[in-house]
C-alpha positions as CSV (number, residue, x, y, z in Angstrom):
1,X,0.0,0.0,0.0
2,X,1.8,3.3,-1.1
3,X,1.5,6.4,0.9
4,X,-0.4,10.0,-1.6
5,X,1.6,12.6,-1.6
6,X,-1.7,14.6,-2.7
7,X,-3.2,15.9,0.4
8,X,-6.5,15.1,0.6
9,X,-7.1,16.1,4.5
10,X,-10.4,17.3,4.3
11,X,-11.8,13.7,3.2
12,X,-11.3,13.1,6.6
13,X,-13.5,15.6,8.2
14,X,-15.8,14.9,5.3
15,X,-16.0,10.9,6.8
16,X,-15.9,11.8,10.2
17,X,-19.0,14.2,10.0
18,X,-20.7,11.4,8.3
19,X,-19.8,8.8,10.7
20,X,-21.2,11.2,13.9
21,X,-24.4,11.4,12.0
22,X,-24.7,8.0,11.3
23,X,-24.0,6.7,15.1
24,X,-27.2,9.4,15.4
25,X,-29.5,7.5,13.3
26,X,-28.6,4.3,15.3
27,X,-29.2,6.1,18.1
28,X,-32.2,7.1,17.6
29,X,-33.5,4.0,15.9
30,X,-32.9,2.0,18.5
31,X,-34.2,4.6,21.0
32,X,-37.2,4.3,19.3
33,X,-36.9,0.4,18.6
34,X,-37.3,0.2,22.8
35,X,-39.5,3.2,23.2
36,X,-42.4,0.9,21.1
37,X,-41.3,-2.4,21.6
38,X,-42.5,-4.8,21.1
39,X,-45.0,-3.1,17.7
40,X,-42.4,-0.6,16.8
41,X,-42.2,0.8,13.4
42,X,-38.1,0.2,13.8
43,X,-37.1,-2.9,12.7
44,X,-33.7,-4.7,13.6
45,X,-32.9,-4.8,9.9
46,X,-33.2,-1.0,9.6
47,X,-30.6,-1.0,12.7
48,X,-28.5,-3.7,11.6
49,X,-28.5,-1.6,8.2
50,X,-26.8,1.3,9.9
51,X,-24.5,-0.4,11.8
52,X,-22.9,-2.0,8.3
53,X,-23.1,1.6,6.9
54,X,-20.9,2.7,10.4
55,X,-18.7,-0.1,9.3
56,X,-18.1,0.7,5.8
57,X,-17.3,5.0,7.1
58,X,-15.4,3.0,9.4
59,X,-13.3,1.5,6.8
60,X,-13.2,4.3,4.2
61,X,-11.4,6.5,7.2
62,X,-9.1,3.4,8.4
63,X,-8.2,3.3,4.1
64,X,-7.2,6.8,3.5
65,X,-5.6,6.8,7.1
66,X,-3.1,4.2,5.4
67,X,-2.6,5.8,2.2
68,X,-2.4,9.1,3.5
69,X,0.8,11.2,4.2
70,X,-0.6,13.8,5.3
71,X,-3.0,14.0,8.2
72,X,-4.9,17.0,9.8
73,X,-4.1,15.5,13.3
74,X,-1.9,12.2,14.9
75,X,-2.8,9.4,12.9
76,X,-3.4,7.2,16.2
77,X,-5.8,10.1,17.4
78,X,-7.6,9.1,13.5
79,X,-7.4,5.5,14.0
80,X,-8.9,5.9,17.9
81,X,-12.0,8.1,16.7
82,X,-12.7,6.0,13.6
83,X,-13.1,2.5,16.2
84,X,-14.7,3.7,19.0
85,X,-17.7,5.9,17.0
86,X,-17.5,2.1,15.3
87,X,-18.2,0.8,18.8
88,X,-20.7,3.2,19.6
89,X,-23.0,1.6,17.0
90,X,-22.0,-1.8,17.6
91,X,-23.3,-1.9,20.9
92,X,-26.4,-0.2,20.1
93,X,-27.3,-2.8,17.6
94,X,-26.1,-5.5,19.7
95,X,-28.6,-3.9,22.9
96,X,-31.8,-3.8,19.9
97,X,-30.9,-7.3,18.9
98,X,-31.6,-8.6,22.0
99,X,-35.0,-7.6,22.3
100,X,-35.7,-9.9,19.9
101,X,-33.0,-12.8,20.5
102,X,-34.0,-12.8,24.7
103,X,-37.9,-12.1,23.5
104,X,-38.3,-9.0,25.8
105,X,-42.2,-8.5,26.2
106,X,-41.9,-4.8,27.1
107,X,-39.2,-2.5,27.7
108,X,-38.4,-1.3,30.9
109,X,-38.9,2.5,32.0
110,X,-34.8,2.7,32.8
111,X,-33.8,1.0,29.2
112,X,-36.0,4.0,27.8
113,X,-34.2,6.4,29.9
114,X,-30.9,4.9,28.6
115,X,-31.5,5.1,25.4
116,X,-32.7,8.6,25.3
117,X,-29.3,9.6,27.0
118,X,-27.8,7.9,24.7
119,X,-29.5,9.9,21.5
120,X,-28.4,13.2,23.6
121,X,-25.0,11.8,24.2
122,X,-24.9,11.5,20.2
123,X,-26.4,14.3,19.4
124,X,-23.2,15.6,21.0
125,X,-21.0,13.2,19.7
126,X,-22.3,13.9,16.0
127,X,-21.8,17.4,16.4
128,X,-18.3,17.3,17.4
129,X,-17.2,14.9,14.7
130,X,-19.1,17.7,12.1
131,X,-17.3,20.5,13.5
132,X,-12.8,18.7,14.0
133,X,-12.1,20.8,11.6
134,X,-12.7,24.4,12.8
135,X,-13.1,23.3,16.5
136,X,-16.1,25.2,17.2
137,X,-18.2,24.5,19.7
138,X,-16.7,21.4,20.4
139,X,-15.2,21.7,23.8
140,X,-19.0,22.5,25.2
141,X,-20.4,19.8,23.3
142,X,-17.6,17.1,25.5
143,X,-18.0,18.7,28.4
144,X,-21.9,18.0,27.9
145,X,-21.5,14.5,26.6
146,X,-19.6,14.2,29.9
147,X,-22.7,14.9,32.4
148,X,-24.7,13.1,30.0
149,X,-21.9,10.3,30.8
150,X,-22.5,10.3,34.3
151,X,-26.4,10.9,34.2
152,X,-26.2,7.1,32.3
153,X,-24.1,6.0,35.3
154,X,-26.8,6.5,37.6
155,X,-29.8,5.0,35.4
156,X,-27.7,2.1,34.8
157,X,-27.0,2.1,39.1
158,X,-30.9,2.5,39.1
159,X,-31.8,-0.5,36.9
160,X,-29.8,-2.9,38.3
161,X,-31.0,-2.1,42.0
162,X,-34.3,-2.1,41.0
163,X,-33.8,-5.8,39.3
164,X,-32.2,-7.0,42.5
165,X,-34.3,-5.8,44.7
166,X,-36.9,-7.7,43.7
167,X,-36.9,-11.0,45.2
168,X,-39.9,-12.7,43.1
169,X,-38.6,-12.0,39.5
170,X,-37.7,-14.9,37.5
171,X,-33.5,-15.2,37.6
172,X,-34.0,-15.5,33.8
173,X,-35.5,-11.9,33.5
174,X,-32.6,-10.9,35.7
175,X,-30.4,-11.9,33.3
176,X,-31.8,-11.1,30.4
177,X,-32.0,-7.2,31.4
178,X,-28.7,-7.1,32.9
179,X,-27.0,-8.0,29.6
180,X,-29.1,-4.9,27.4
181,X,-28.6,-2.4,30.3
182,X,-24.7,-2.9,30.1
183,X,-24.7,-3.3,26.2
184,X,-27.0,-0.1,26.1
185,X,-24.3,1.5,28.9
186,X,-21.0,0.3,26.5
187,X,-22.3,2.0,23.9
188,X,-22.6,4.9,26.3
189,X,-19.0,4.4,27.7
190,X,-17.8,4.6,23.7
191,X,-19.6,8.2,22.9
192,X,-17.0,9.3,26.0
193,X,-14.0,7.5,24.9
194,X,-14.7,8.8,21.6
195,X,-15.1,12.0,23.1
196,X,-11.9,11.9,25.2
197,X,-10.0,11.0,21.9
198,X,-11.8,14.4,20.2
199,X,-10.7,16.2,23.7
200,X,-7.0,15.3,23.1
201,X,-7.3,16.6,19.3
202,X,-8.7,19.8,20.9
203,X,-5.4,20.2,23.2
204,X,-3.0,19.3,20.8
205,X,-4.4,21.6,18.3
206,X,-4.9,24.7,20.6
């Protein structure tokens, strides 16, 4: 694979703006996937879709990362971004699958709440990735995705004390929910690693 000596650095704001908004559709697919389960208008095709879309962005940036000489910030920064937005939708189309794979009946009131964060935690996420280049805005928009971090920390706290607590619930159900909470929360835990990665492009381009 031969490095370009033709600089073509604004591909990869071009992908990266692209790969924000698409870990926003998934977001708010699958927000909406839970939200009307189980007669929802989403399907997990229509979420498995975008998470094949994430993964061919994904690629594209990973691509012109290696044929690239010239990058508009550290390549490992590049790579970093690319695979953890990647994760971001990963784990959201892992949480929806499970609805169907574990049969969920109805969704619970704290996998709603998850999800919602989540959307906001993209919305974030999506808007930062749109704006690397300039590096408007962004540090707000972190510093947001942050709290919106920690307000998942708690609702995630919140659901699995309230599936403890109660002693007549079937160990299967137990189960079952523990497993989408903390895929829902991963996917949570990737908006902020992928923010922390944005965060050190901020400082090292200051």
């Amino acid at each position: 694979m031969r490095f370009s000596l033709t600089p073509r650095t604004t591909e990869f704001f071009t992908l990266f703006g692209k790969d924000g908004e698409n870990a926003l559709e998934a977001a708010r697919l699958v927000e909406r996937r839970f939200r009307e389960h189980p007669s929802s208008g989403v399907t997990q095709e229509q979420v498995k879709a975008v998470e094949t879309a994430g993964d061919g962005l994904t690629r594209d940036l990973i691509n012109l990362l290696n044929t690239q000489y010239l990058t508009p910030f550290d390549r490992e920064d590049i790579y970093l971004l690319a695979t953890e937005i990647d994760d971001v939708v990963d784990y959201l189309e892992e949480a929806s699958d499970l609805l169907g794979l574990y049969g969920v009946e109805m969704p619970t009131r704290h996998a709603v709440e998850q999800c919602a964060v989540i959307v906001r935690a993209c919305e974030q996420l999506a808007f930062a990735c749109d704006n690397l280049k300039g590096l408007r805005g962004v540090q707000e928009a972190l510093v947001e995705l942050k709290r919106l971090e920690d307000e998942g920390d708690q609702i995630l706290r919140d659901a699995l004390a309230s599936l403890f607590r109660d002693e007549g619930i079937d160990p299967l159900i137990v189960i079952r929910w523990k497993d989408i909470y903390e895929a829902l929360e991963r996917a949570l835990d990737a908006c902020e690693t992928a923010a922390n990665v944005i965060a050190n492009i901020v400082v090292k381009n200051a």
